[in-house]
N, C-alpha and C positions, 0 to 999 in steps of 0.2 A: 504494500500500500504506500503510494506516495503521498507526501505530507505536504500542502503547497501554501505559503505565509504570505503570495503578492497579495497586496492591498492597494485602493486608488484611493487617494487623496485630496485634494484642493486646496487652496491659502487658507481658506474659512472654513470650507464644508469638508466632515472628517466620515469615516464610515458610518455614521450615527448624524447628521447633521453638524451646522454650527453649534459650535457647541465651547464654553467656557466661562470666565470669571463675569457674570452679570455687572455692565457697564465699567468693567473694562477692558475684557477680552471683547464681551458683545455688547454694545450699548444702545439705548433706543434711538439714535441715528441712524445705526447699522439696522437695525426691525425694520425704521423706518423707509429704509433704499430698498431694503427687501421687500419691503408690502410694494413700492413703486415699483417696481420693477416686473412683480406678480400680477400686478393691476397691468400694464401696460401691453405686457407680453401677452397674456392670455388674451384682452381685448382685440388686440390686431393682431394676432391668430387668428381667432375664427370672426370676427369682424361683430361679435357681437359683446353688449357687457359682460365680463368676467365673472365670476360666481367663484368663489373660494371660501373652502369650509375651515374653520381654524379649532381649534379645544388649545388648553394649556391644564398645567398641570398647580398642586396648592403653592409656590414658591411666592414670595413677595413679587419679586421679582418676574414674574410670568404677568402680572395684570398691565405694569410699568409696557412691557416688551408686548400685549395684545393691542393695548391703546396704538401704541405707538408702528406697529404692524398694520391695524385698520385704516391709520390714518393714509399711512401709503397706498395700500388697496385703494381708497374710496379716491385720493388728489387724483390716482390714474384712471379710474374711471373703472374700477371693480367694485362688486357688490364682495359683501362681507356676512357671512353666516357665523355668526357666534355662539358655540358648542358651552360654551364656558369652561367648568372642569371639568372633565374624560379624560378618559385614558386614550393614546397613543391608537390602536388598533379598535377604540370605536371611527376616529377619524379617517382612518387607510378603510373600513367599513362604508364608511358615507359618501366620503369622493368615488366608491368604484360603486354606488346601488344608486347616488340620488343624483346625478349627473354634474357633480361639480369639475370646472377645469382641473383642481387640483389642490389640497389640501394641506394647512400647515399645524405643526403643536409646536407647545413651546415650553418645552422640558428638557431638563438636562439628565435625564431619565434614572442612576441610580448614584447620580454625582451629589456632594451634599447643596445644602440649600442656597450656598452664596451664587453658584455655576447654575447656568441656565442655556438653554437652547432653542435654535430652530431646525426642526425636521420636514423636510417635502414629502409627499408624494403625488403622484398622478393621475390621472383621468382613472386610473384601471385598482389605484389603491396598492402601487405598486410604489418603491423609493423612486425621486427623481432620476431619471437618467442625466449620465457625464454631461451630454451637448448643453444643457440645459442649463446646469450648474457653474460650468465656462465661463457660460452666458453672461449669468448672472456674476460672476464673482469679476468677471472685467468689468459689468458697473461699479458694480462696491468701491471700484479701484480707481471708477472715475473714468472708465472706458466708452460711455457713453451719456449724451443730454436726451432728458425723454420728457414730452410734453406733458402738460398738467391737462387735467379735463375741468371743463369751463363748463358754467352754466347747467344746463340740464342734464349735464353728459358725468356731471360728479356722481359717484359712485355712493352707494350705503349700507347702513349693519343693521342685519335683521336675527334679531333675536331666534333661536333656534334648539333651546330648550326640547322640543319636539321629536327632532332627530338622536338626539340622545337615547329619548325613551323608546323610537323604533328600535333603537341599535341594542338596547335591553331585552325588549321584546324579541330582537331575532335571537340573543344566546338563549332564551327562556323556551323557545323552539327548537333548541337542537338536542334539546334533553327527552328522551325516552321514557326515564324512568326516574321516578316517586324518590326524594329523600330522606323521606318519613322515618322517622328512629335513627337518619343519623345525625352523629352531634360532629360538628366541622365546626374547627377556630378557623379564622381567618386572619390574616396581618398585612393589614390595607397600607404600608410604610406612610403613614400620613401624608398622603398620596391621592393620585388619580382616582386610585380603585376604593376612595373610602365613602363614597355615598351611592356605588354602583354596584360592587362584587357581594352584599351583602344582601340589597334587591333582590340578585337573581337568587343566592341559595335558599331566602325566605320564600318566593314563588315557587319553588321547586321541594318545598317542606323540610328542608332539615331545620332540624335545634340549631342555629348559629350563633355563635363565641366573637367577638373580633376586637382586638388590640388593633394598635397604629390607624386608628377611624379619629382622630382628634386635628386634623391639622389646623396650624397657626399662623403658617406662612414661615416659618423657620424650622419647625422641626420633619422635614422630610426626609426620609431615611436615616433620622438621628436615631439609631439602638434600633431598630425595627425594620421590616421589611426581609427582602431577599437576599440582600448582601449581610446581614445583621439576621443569622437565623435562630440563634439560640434561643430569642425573645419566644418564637410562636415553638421552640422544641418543650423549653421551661411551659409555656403554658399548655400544650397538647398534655403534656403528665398532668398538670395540676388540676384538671379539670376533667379528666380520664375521656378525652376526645377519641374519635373515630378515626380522625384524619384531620390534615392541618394545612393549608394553602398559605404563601409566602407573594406579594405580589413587589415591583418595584415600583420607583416613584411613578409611574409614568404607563403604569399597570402590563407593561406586556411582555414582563419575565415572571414564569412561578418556578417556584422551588416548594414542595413539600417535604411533610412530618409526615411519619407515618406512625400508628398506636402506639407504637412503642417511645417513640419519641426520638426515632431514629430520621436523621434527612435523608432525602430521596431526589435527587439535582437534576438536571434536565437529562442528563444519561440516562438515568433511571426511569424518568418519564418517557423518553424513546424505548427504553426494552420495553419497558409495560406497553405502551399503546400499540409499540410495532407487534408484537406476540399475541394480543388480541385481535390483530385487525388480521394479521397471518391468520388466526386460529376462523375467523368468520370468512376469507376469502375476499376481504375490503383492502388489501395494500397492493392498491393500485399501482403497475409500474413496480414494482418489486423491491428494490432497495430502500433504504434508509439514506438521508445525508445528514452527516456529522460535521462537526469541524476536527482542525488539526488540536483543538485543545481538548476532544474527546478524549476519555480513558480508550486506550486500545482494549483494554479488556469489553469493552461494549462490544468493537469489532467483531471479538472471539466469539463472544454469549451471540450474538446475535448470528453466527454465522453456525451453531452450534442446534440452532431452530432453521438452519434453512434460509435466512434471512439475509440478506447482500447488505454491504453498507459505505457509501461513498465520503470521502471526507473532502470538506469544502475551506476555503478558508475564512476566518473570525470575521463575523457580523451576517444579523441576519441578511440583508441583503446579497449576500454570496450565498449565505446557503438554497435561499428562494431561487438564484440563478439556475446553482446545480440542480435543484428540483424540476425547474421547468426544462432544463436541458435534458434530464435521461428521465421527464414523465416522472417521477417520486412523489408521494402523496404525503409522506411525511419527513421532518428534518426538523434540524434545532442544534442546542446548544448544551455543553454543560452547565450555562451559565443558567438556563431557565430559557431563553426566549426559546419556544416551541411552535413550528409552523404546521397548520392541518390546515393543506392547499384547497382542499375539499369547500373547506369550509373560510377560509383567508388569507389574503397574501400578504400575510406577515404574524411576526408571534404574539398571540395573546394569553395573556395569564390569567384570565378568567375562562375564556374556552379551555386553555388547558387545563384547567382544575376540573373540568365539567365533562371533560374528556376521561381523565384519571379517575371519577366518579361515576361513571359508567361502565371503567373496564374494569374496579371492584366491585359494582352493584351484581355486573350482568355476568360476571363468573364467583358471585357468590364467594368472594379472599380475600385477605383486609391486604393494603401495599406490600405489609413486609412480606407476604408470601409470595406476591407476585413478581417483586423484587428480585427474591430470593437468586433466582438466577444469573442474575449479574455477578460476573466474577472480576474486579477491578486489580488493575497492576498497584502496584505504591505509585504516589505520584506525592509530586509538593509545589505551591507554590508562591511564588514571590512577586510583590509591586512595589518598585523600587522609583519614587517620585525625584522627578529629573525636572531641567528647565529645556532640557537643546534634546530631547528624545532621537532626534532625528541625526542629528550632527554623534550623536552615542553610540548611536547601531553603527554609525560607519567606521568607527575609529579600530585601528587596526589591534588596537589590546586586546576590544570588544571580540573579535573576531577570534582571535587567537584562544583565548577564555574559552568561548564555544565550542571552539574545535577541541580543546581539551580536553574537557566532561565530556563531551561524543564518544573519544579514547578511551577515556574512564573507565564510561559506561559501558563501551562494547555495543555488539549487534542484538543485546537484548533489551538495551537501553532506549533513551529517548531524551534530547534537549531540544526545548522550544523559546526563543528568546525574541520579543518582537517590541517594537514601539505601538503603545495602547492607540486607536484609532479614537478615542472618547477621555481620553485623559493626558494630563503631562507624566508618563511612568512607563518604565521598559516593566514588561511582563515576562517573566519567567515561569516556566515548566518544566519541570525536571519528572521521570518516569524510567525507573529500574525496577531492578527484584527483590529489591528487600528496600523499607523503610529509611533504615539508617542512610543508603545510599543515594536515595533522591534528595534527602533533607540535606546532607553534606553538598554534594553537585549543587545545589540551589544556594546554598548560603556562600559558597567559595563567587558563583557568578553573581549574585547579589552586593557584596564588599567589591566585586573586580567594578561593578557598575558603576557604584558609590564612589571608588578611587578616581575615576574616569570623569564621574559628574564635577569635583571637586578640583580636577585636573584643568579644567574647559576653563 
């Protein structure tokens, strides 16, 4: 199996959107060229006003950066649908069902609450394509003057409240079967998913529990959520839960608990869903896609059921590529984000819980049993925050480091060492035979990174 780390980038836009320090990596100027720009394109495209559906997420900073986004939308001469809070993949939902040009959030999805972001996507509820984003980022830069719309031709924001609760209503339809008797926490990270994921599992009758439903406008992903999972492990025990769903800020990564109060990551939600959808004749397209920061042990289990499994590289939008490229119905991440093509093009953490909810209802076995099969290598890993990520990975120490622990490790090993697409941090992955031995290879390239960052 080849492991492939290319990633595409832009000055602004990273594999996750723009994305950084709220006014002053991103500031409401930059929203603001960005709604201009959205507004104008889309209009002379197809010659008529533009229609752009926006959601953001609870950050202080998200209401600062909608204002300031609408305003550019409307000076060009776009109309502006305001989702308000949602999550991320209600929005890639409504631009591909309700015919918008194309659809923005503005989350910095599980970065903490100073960082903020803008994410596109398009007509089909798909990421923006590269041409598009070009585009746009040589305005940013001052690459182009774009006219203002005048008079009747000013653009406006239409409350949209409405779509929301379709976008509710369609998860509350994909559910089969009854939650009656079970007890599900939930851990909304003070987030997107705190006044919407807790909806669907009351329509659908379970007992529901939920932490991280409090937000303030600061505390998003503080102690709670996806990235922060120990919060909903401690409370699956203490409250002797069924099961436990983890969402991030921006709602479209889950990571579960399962009764025991064991975590269950997005690998594990791939073997479970892939193994049920094998077992009814639904995995469409045959393989699974993974990324290169899957546990290979996924590979194994999954290839141990019959099951093929392709590996993509980090972020969902590569993995959706590989999906539509070899037909696969399903793919994701270790990280949580999980995509069911079937049902969306892109990962959601509320489908997915309702997904994993289904494949213990409807084979009668709580997670860990279904689990059970996954056979995982040792793996460790490390985020090591840099200012020059970029100018890191190229430095010839860096390189040398790598090549290294590859030695080390040997051919039953595994080093993965990348600049984060969503943050300022080289990401380390270290994966051998025994424990001690990833945790050492990770900490050796971790200090080599540090000396390097210190060196610049």
């Amino acid at each position: 199996m080849e492991y492939s780390t290319g990633v595409c980038m832009g000055k602004y836009f990273g594999t996750d959107g723009f994305r950084g320090r709220a006014n002053e990596v991103l500031t409401a100027e930059q929203a603001f060229r960005v709604g201009r720009f959205l507004g104008r394109y889309f209009t002379d495209r197809s010659g008529e006003r533009a229609r752009i559906v926006v959601g953001k997420d609870t950050r202080r900073s998200s209401y600062m950066l909608e204002y300031a986004l609408s305003a550019g939308i409307t000076a060009s001469g776009g109309d502006v649908y305001l989702l308000h809070v949602t999550t991320t993949p209600s929005v890639s939902h409504l631009a591909r069902t309700e015919g918008f040009d194309c659809g923005v959030m503005i989350s910095a999805s599980h970065n903490p609450f100073e960082d903020n972001g803008i994410k596109l996507v398009n007509s089909e509820g798909e990421k923006a394509d590269e041409a598009l984003i070009e585009r746009l980022e040589n305005y940013l830069d001052g690459g182009d003057v774009l006219p203002h719309a005048t008079g009747a031709e000013v653009g406006r924001t239409v409350d949209y409240v409405s779509g929301r609760n379709r976008y509710l209503g369609y998860l509350i339809s994909l559910s089969a079967c009854s939650y009656r008797h079970w007890r599900v926490g939930l851990d909304c990270a003070n987030g997107s998913a705190w006044a919407l994921a807790k909806a669907v599992f009351d329509a659908l009758g379970a007992q529901t529990f939920v932490i991280g439903a409090q937000p303030d406008g600061t505390n998003i992903n503080r102690a709670c959520g996806s990235t922060h999972i120990s919060a909903l492990q401690e409370f699956v025990r203490e409250n002797r839960l069924d099961i436990g769903f983890a969402f991030d800020g921006d709602g479209d990564r889950c990571i579960c608990v399962d009764e025991r109060g064991e975590v269950a990551d997005g690998d594990a939600v791939l073997y479970v869903c892939a193994s049920y959808l094998a077992s009814r004749g639904e995995l469409e397209g045959g393989d699974v896609v993974a990324t290169v920061m899957s546990n290979r042990g996924l590979l194994r289990s999954l290839a141990e059921r019959g099951i093929g499994c392709r590996c993509a590289p980090v972020g969902d939008r590569f993995v959706y590529a590989e999906m539509l490229a070899s037909g696969s119905m399903l793919g994701g991440e270790s990280s949580g984000h999980v995509i069911f093509r079937k049902y969306a093009t892109t990962g959601d953490g509320i489908l997915t819980s309702l997904k994993v909810m289904e494949a213990m209802i409807e084979q009668k076995m709580p997670l860990s049993a279904l689990s059970a099969g996954l056979k995982r290598f040792p793996q460790a890993i490390r985020n090591v925050s840099v200012k020059k990520k970029e100018a890191i990975m190229r430095l010839p120490q860096i390189v040398a480091a790598i090549a290294a622990e590859e030695e080390r490790l040997g051919k039953n090993g595994r080093v993965l060492v990348r600049a984060s697409g969503t943050e300022e941090k080289i990401r380390i992955l270290t994966e051998a035979e025994t424990e001690s031995a990833c945790r050492e290879a990770a900490e050796r390239l971790a200090r080599a990174v540090g000396a390097a960052e210190e060196g610049l």
